[in-house]
TORMAR-947087 format. One record per residue: residue in three letters; x, y, z of N, C-alpha, C in turn. Coordinates in pm, whole numbers, plus 50000, padded with zeros to 5 digits. Last residue first. Example, Ala and Ser with C-alpha at 12.3 -4.5 7.8 and 13.67 -1.06 7.14 Angstrom:
% residues 2
SER512854977550708513674989450714512905000350787/ALA513194943150780512304955050780513204967050780/
END
This chain:
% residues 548
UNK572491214181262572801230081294571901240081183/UNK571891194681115570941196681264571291210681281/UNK573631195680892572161198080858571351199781011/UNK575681190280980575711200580913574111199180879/UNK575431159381091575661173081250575721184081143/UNK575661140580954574211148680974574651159881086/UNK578291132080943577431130980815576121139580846/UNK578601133781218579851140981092578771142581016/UNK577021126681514577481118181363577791130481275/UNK575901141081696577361135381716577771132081599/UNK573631148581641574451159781734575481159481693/UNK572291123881585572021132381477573641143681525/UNK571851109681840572951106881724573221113781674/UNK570771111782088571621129582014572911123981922/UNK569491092082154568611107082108569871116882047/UNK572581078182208571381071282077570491083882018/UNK573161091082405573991092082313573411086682170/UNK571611087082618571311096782582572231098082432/UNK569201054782578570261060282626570861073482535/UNK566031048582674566871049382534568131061182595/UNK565041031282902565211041582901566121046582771/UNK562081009782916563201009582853563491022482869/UNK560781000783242560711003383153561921006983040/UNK562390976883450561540988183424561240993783303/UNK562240942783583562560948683489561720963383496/UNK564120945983937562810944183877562900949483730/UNK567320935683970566410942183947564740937383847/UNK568940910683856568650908483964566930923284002/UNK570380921483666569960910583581568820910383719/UNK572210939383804571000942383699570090934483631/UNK573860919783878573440931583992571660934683930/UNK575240910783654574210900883773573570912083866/UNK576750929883589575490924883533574310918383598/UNK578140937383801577460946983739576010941083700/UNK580070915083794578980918283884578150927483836/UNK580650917983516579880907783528579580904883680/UNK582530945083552581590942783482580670937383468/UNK584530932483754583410939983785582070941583704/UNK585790911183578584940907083684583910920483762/UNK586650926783443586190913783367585150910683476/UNK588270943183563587860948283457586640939783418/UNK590190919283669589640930883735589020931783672/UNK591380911383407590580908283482589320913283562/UNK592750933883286591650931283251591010923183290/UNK594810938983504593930949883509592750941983427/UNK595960913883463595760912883598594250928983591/UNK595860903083145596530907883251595780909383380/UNK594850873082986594550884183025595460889283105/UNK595850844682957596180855382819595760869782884/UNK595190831883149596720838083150596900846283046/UNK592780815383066592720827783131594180839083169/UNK594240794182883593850804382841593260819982941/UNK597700786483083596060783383030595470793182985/UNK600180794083052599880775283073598310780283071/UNK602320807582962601130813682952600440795082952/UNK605110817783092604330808783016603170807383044/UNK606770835383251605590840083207605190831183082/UNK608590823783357607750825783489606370833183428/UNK610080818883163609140807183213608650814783315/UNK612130828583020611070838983035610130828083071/UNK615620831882984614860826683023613400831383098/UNK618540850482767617110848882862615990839582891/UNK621610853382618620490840582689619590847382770/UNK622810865782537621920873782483620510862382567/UNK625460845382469625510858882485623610861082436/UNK624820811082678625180816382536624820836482550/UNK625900799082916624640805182901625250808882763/UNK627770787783098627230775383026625270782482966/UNK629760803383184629900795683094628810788382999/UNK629250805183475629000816483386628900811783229/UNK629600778683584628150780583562628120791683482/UNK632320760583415631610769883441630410775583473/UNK632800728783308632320741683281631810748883335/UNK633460706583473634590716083398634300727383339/UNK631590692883537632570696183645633450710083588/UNK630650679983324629730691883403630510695583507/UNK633310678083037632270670783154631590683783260/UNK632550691682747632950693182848632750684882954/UNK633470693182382632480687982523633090688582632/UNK633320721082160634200711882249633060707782361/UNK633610726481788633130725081928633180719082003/UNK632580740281483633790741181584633440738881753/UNK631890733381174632230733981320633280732781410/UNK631760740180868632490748380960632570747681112/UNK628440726580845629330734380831630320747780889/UNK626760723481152627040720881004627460728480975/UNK626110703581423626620719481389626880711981237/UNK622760690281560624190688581488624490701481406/UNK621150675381784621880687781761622810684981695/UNK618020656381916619600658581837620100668981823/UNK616060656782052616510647582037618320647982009/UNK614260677282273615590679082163616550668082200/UNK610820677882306612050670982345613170675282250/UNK608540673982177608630685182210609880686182274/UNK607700649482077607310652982125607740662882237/UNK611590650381939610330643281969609380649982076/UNK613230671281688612760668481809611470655281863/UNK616370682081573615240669781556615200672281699/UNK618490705581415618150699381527616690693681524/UNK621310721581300620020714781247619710700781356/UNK622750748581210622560736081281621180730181260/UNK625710767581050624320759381027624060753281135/UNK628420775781126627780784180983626020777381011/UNK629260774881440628950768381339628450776581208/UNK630650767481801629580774981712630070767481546/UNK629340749682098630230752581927629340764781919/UNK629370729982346629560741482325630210745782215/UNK627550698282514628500699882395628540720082409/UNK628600684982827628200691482791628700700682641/UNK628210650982879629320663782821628060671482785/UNK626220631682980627440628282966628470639382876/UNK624300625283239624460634183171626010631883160/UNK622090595883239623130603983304623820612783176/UNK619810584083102619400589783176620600597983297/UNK620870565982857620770560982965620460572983092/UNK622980598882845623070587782741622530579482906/UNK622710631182733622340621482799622880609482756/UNK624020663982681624200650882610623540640582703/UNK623480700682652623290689982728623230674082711/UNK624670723082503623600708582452623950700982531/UNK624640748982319624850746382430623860735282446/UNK625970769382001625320759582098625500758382213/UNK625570793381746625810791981845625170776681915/UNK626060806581380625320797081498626170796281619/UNK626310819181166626500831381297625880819681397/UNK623280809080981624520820581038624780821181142/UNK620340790281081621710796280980622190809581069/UNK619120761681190619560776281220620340776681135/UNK616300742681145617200750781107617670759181153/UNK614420717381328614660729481328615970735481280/UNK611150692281355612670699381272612570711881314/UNK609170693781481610060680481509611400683681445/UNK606900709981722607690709981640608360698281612/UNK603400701481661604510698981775605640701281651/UNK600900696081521601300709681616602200709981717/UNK601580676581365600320677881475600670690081525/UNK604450689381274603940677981269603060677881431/UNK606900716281129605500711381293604810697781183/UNK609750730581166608560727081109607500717481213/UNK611750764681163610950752381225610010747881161/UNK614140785081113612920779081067612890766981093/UNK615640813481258615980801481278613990793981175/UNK618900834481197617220831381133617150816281177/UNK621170839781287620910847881291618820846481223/UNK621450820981633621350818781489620960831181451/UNK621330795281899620820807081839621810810881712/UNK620730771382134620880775482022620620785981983/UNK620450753982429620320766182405620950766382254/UNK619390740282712619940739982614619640748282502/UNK620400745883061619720748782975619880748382824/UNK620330725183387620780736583312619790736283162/UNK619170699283463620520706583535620730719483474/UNK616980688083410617030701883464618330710583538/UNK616480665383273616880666883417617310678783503/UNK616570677183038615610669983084615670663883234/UNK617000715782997617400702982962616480688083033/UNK614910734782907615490729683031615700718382940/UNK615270755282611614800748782675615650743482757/UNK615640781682346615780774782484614790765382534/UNK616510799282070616050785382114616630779282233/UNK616410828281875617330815581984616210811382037/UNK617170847881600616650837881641617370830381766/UNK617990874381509618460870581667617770861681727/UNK615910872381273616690883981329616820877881514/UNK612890851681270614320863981185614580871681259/UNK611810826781275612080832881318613070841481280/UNK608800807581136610350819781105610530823381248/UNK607100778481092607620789481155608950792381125/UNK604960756080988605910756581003606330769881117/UNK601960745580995603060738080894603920741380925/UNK599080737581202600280747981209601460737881096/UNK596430731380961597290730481059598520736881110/UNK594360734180743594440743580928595110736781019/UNK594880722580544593920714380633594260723180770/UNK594840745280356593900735880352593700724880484/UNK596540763080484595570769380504594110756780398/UNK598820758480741598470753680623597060756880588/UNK600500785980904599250772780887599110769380706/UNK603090797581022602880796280882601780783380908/UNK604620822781231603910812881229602740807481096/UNK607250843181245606470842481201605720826481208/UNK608870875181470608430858181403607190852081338/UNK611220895281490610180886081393610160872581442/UNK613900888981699613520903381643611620898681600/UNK613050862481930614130870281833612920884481791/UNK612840833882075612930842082082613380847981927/UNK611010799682215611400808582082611840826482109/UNK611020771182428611060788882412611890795882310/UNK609720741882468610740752182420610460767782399/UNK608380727182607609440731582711609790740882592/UNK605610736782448606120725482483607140731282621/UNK606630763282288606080750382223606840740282284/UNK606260798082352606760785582361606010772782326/UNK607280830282196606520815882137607680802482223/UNK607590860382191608320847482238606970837582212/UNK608790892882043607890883382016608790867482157/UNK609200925482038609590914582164608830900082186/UNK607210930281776607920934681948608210924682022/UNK604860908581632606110917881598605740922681728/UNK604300880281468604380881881623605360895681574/UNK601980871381197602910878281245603510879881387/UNK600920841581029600820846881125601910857081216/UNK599310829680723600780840380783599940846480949/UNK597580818480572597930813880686598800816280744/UNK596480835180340597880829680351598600819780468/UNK594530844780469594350840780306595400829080301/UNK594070849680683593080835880701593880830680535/UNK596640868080877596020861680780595140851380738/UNK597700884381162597570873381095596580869380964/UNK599330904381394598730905281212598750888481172/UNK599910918881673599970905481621599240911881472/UNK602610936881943601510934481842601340919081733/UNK604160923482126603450936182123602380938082018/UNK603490890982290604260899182161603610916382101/UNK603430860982351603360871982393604440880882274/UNK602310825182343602720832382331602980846382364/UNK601830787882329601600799182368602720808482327/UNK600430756282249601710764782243601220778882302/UNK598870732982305600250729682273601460744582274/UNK596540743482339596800736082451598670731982388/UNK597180779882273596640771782234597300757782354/UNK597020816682319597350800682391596760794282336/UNK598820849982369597940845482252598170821182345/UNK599000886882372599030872982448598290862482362/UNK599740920082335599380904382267599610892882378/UNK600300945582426600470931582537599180924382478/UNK598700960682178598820966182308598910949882366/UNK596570944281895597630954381986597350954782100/UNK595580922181648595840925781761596910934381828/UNK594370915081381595150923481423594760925981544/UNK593220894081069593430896781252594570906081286/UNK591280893380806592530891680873592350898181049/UNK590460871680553590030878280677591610881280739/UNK588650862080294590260869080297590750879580454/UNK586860852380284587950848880217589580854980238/UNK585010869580396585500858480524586550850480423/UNK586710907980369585840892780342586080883780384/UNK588310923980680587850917580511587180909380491/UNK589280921480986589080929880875588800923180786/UNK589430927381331589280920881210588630929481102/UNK591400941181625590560946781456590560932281384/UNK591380943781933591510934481825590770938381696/UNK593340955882230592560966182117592510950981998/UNK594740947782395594260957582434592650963082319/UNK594540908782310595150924182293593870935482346/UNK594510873582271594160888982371594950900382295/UNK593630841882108594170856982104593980868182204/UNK593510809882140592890823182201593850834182216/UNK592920785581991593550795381968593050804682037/UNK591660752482006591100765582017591930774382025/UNK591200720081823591780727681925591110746181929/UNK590620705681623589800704181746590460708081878/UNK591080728781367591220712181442590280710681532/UNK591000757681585592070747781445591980734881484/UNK588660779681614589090764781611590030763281535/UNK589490811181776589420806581643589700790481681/UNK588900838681923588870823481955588830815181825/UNK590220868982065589480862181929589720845481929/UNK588890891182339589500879282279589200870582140/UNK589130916982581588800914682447590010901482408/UNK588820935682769588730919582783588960913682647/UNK588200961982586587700957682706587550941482771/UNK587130956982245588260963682377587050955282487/UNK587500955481880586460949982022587770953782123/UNK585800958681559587030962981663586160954781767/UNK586150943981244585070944981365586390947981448/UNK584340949880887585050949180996584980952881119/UNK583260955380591583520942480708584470943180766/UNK582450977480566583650976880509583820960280561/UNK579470974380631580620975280503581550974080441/UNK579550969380883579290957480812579590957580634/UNK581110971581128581100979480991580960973380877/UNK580900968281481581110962781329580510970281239/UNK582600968481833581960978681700582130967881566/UNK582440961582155582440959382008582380972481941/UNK583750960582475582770968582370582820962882246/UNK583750934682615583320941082638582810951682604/UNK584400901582402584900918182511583820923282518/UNK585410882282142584590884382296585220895682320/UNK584980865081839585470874881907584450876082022/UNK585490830881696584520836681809585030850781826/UNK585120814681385585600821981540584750830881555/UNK584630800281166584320793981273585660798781358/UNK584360815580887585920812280994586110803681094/UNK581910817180943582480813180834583760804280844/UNK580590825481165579740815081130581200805680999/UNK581810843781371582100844681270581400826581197/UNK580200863181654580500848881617580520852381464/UNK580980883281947580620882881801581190869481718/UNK579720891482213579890879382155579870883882018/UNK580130911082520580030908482451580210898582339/UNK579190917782821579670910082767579130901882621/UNK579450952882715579480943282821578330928282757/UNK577920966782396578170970182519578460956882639/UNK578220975382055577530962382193578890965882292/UNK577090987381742577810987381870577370973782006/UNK576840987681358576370983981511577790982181617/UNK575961001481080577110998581210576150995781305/UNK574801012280817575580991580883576670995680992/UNK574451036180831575771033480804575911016980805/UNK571691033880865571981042480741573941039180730/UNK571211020581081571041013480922571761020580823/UNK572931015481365573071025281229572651020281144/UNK572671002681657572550995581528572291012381470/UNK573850990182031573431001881928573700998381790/UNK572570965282269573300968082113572490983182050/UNK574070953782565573530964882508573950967782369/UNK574790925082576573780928282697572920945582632/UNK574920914782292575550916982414574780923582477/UNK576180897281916575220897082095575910909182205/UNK575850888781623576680899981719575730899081849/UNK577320870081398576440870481481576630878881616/UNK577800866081015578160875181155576980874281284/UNK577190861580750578140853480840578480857081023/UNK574980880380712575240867380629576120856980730/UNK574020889681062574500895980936574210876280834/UNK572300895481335572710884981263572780889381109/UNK571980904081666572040912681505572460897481425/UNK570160905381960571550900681912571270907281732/UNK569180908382303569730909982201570180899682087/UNK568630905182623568610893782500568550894882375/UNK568310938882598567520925482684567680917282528/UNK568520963882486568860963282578568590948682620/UNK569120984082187568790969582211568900967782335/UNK568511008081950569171004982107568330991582105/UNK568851027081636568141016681746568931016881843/UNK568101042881350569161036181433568151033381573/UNK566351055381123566781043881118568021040681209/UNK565041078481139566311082281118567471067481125/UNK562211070381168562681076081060564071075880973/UNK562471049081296562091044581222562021054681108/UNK564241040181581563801051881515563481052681412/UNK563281017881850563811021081719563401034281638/UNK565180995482130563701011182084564641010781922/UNK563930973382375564330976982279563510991282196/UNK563750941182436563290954882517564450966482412/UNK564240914982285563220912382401563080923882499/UNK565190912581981565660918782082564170915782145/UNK567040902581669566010896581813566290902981916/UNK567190912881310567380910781459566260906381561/UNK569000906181034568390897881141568250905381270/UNK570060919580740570080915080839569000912780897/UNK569810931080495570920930080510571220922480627/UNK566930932180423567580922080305569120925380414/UNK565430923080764565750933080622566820924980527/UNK563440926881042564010921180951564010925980808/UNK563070923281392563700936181295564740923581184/UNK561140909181595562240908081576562270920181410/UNK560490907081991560270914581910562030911481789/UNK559330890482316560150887682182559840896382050/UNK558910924582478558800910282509559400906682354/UNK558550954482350558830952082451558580935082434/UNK560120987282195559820969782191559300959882310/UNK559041016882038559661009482144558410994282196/UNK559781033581728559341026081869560051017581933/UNK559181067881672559631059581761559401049181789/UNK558141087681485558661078481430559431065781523/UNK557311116281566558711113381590559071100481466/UNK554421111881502555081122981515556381120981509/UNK553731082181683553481083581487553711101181442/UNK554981058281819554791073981848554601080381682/UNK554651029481950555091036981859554431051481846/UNK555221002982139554541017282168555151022682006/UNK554340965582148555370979282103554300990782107/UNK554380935982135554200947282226554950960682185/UNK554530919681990553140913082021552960925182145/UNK556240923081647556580923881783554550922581849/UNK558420932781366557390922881476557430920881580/UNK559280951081149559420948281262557980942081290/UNK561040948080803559990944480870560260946281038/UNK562420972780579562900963480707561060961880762/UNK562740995680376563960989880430563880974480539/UNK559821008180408560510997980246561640987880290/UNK557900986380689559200998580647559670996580469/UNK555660976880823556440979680707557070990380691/UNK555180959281133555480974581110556080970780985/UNK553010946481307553730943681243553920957781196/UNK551870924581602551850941281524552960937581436/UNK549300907281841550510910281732550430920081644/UNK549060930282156548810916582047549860921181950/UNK549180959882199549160943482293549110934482244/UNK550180986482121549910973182092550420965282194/UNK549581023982093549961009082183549500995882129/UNK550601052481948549631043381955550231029182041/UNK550741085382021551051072982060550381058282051/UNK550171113782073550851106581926550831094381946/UNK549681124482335551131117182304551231114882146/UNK547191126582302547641135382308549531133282325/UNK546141099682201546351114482097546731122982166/UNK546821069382148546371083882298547091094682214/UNK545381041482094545551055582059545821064182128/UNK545391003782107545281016682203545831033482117/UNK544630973981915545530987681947544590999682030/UNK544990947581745544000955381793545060968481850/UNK545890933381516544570929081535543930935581597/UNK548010953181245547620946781432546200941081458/UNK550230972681070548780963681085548810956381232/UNK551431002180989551660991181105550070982481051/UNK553801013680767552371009880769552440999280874/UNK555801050080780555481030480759553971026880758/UNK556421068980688557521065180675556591047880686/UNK553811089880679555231089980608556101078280578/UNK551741059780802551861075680787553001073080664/UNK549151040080842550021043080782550371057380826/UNK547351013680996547831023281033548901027280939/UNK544850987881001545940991080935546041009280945/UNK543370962181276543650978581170544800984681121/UNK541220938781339542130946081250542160960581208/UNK539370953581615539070943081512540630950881424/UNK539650967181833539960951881850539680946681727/UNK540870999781914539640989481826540570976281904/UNK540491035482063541101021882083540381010781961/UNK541721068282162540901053782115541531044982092/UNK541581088882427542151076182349540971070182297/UNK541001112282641541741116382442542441101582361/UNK539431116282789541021109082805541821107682680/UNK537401120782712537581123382827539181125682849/UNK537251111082440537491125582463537901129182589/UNK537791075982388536591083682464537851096182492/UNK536211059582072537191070382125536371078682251/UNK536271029481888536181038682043536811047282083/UNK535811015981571536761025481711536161029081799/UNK536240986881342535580996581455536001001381549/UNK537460982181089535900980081159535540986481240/UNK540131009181013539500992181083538160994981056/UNK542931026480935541721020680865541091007880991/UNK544481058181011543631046181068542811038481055/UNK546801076180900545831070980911545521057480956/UNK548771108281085548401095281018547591090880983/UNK549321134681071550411125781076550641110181056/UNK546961148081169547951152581027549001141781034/UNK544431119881158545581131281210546391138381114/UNK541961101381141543151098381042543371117381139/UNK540041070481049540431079681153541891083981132/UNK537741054980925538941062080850538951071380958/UNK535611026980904536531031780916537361035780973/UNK533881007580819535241009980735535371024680782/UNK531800999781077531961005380960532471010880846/UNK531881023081384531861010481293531551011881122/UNK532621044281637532291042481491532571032281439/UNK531591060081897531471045781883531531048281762/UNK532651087882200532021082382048532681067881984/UNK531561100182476532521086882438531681088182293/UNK531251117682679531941127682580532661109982514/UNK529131117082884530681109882870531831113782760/UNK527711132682812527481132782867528891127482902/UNK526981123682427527311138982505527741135982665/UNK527851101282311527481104582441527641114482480/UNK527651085881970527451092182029527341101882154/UNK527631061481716527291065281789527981077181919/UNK527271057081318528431059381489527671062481582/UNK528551042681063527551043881145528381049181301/UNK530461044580844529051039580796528291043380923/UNK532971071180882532231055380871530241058180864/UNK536101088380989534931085180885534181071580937/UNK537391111681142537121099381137535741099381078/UNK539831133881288538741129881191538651117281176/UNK542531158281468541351144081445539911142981380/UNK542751179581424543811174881460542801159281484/UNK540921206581458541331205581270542871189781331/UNK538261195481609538831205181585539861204381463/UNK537581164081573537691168081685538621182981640/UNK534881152781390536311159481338536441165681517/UNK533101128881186533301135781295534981140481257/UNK530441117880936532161124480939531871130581115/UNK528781090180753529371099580907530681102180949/UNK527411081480610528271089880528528831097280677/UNK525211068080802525181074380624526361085580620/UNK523781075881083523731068480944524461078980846/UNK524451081581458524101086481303524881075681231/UNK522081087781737523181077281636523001083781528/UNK523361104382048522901102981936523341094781842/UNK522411118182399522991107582288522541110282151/UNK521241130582600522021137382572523231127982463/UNK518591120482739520411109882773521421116182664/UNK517001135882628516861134882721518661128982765/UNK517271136482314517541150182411518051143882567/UNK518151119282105518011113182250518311128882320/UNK518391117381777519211126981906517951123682014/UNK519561105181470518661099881605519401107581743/UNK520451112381128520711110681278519431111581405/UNK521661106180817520511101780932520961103181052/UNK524411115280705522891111680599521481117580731/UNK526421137380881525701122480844524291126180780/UNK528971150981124527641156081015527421137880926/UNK529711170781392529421154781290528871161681197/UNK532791184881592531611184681493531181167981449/UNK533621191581906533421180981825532221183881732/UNK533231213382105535001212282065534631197181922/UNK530981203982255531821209282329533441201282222/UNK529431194081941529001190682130530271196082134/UNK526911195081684528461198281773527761197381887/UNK525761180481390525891185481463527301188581534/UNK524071182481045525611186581120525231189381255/UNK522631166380793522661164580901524391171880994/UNK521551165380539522931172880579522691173980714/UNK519081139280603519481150380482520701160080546/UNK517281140580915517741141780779518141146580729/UNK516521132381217517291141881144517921131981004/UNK514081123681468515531118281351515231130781283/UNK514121121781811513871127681705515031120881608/UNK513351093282044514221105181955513751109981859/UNK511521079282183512331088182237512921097782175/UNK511671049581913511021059782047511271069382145/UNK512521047881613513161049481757512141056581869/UNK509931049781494511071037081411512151038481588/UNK508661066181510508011057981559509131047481566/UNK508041102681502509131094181407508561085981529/UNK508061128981546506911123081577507111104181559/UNK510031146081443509991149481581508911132481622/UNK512221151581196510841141681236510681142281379/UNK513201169980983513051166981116511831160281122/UNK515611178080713514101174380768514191172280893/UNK517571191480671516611190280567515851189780633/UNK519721204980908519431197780888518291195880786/UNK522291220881169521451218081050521151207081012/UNK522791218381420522891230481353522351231381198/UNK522261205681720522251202281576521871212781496/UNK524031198682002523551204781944523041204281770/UNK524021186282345524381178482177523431193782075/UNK524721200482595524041194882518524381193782373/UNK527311201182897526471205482737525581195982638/UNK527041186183168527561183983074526291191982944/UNK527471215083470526321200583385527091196383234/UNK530071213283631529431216983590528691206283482/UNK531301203183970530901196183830529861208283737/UNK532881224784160531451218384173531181214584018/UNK534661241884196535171230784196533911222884125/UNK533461264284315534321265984189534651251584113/UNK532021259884522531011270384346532511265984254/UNK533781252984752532821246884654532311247384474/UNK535031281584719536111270584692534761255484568/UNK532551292584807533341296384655533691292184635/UNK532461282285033531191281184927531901286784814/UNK534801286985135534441280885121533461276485035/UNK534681317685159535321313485112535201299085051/UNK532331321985340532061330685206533131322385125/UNK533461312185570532261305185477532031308585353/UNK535031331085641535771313985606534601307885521/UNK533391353185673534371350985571534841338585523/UNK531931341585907531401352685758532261345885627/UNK533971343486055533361333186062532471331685949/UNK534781368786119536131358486040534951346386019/UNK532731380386189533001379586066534381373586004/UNK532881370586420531561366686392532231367686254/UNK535101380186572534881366386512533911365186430/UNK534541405786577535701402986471535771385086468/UNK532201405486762531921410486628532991405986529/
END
């Protein structure tokens, strides 16, 4: 008996599970008013036509039209003349003619038109909307406006319950501020979002962009760039694997490995983060960070922890901090911080500055490096405050050595060939004659003044007030033969441009660009807009008193 009715029961259950699940019949097209009725009508066979204020409803959807044709049987209908449908008070759409499917719940409107939300409108030839799935869709041109823009496209996807319209073909978005183009983009017509996908480019009286995956906020005007990027100002060309863009401020950011090209200056800045302020014109960059400037047909490569350029391309300037390092194929350098000038061709070395040129090694408090700023060549150099001057002598028995309380050098091709010392001079001068070393000279002096050839110290002569004795190399002293304050810093000549980096920003250099390749290597996925871009509004000074 207690099986029989567990057996009762599982069935009772079942047939309910069924009864519940089980398709119910699709509702019938209903027509709630109307002038006339032609039941007998010959022009369509099967249907009745309806005249004159024609209104019907089907499950959640009104119409109403001049003329309508209702198909009881296939639960269809066409309507003429002035045909309004309205999916509850959050979709409407106008036109000359539409059709109908109770059954599929799919409606067909051709005919100028006007499908339109609280948030937007939708002008074309002709839509498809199927209810099932809450999208429509056209293929013939259609122009889309709300608040902020007007998209046109040859064709497009709708999904109303996202807001979301889709393009597969070409689309174009008006903004007052900026054109976007693109042959793939989602845009979200509630928020103001979109998102880019394959060659898409963002264009405006202040700039250029090309991004190939990418999102934009089209209200609050800032963006993310992720895939083959880049921004292009008047003179400025900014690249990098990830670009964040501020219209409302002209800022943009870039993430790993980064490129900002100065079209004007003809230089290069590189690293790993950027920032530019296209207002104030100016650009930070960390992380590897290097400024590459041509002189000639040579290349200057600057490092610092931290590199600011600043001002009009008339009047540009460079600033580098934190273990300056700086190489060109003739000279190199190191110096806690750097300031250089495009106006004046002043180039600063301040902290513990050294500049070698060649075998020679520059030391002192300041120094300064002076280009000629019509034909960009190096013209001269300061050194102030505890100027000295070393180099190996040419057989390397020892070291020749000058110092001074200011020493100024001049350059021919970018090789020194003259050099002044005043005050307070000191020497040590190794004499050749015929390739044997013949006294070693040791003065001091009020002046000296020394000629070089291709980077060589031809001559040395003490001026005024000298005082100074030669020695043969037997007779002087090895303690002797160093001047007070002598240091020798060759184990850190900076012989090629990767030497401008330290050992941490390497490192640094090279994980990063596994990183990349790691990711470059993944299947592409969809764009994920990174969280610091959604919660600009949170973070930015200027709008964080109005989000609160």
């Amino acid at each position: 008996m207690k099986k029989h009715f567990l057996f009762l029961a599982g069935l009772f259950i079942l047939l309910s599970f069924n009864s519940l699940f089980a398709q119910a019949p699709p509702k019938k097209i209903v027509v709630e008013n109307s002038d006339m009725v032609d039941i007998q009508q010959t022009e369509v066979p099967g249907a009745i036509r309806y005249r004159g204020n024609v209104r019907l409803i089907h499950d959640g959807v009104r119409m109403s039209c001049n003329v309508a044709y209702l198909f009881n049987k296939e639960n269809y209908v066409k309507a003429f003349g002035d045909v309004k449908m309205n999916q509850g008070d959050t979709v409407f759409m106008d036109s000359k003619y539409a059709e109908y499917r109770g059954n599929t719940k799919f409606a067909f409107a051709t005919g100028n038109v006007v499908m339109r939300d609280p948030k937007m409108t939708l002008t074309t030839d002709t839509v498809n909307f199927d209810r099932r799935v809450q999208q429509a869709y056209y293929t013939t041109y259609g122009t889309i406006k709300d608040q902020e823009n007007t998209l046109k496209s040859k064709s497009g996807r709708y999904y109303l319950d996202q807001k979301k319209f889709q393009f597969l073909t070409a689309v174009t978005i008006t903004n007052p501020k900026y054109v976007i183009k693109s042959n793939h983009l989602d845009y979200y017509s509630n928020s103001g979002h979109s998102y880019l996908f394959g060659p898409s480019t963002i264009t405006s009286k202040e700039n250029f962009i090309y991004t190939e995956k990418g999102f934009y906020d089209t209200k609050k005007n800032f963006a993310h760039f992720v895939k083959n990027s880049y921004i292009k100002y008047n003179n400025r060309l900014i690249e990098g694997d990830s670009l964040y863009y501020d219209r409302n401020r002209e800022f943009a950011s870039a993430t790993n490995n980064v490129k900002i090209t100065d079209s004007i200056n003809k230089g290069i800045v590189r690293g790993h983060y950027g920032e530019v302020f296209r207002n104030q014109d100016s650009l930070v960059m960390t992380k590897h960070a290097v400024a590459e400037t041509l002189i000639e047909k040579d290349t200057l490569y600057i490092h610092g922890k931290k590199l600011m350029v600043t001002g009009k391309p008339e009047n540009r300037i460079i600033r580098a901090f934190n273990n300056v390092r700086f190489y060109k194929i003739d000279m190199s350098g190191k110096c806690d911080s750097l300031h250089s000038s495009e106006k004046n061709g002043l180039t600063q070395l301040i902290g513990k500055p050294v500049v070698w040129n060649g075998e020679n090694q520059l030391t002192g408090k300041l120094i300064h490096l002076i280009s000629n700023t019509q034909t960009e060549k190096l013209d001269s150099l300061k050194v102030l405050t505890d100027a000295f001057l070393v180099s190996k002598d040419t057989l390397g028995k020892g070291y020749n050595q000058v110092k001074g309380v200011n020493l100024y050098g001049k350059f021919r091709d970018n090789k020194l060939y003259e050099v002044d010392l005043v005050k307070n001079t000191e020497k040590i001068y190794y004499a050749y004659d015929k390739g044997e070393l013949q006294a070693i000279d040791k003065g001091t002096s009020s002046a000296i003044h020394m000629e070089l050839e291709d980077n060589q110290i031809t001559s040395v002569t003490s001026l005024i007030k000298p005082e100074s004795e030669s020695y043969p190399e037997k007779d002087l002293p090895e303690n002797a033969r160093k001047l007070k304050g002598f240091i020798w810093r060759g184990d850190e000549i900076i012989k090629t441009k990767d030497d401008i980096f330290p050992q941490e920003e390497k490192d640094l250099h090279e994980k990063i660009l596994k990183r990349t390749r790691a990711e470059k290597a993944k299947p592409d996925v969809p764009m994920e807009v990174r969280k610091e871009t959604l919660d600009y509004d949170k973070n930015n000074p200027e709008t964080k008193a109005k989000v609160q």
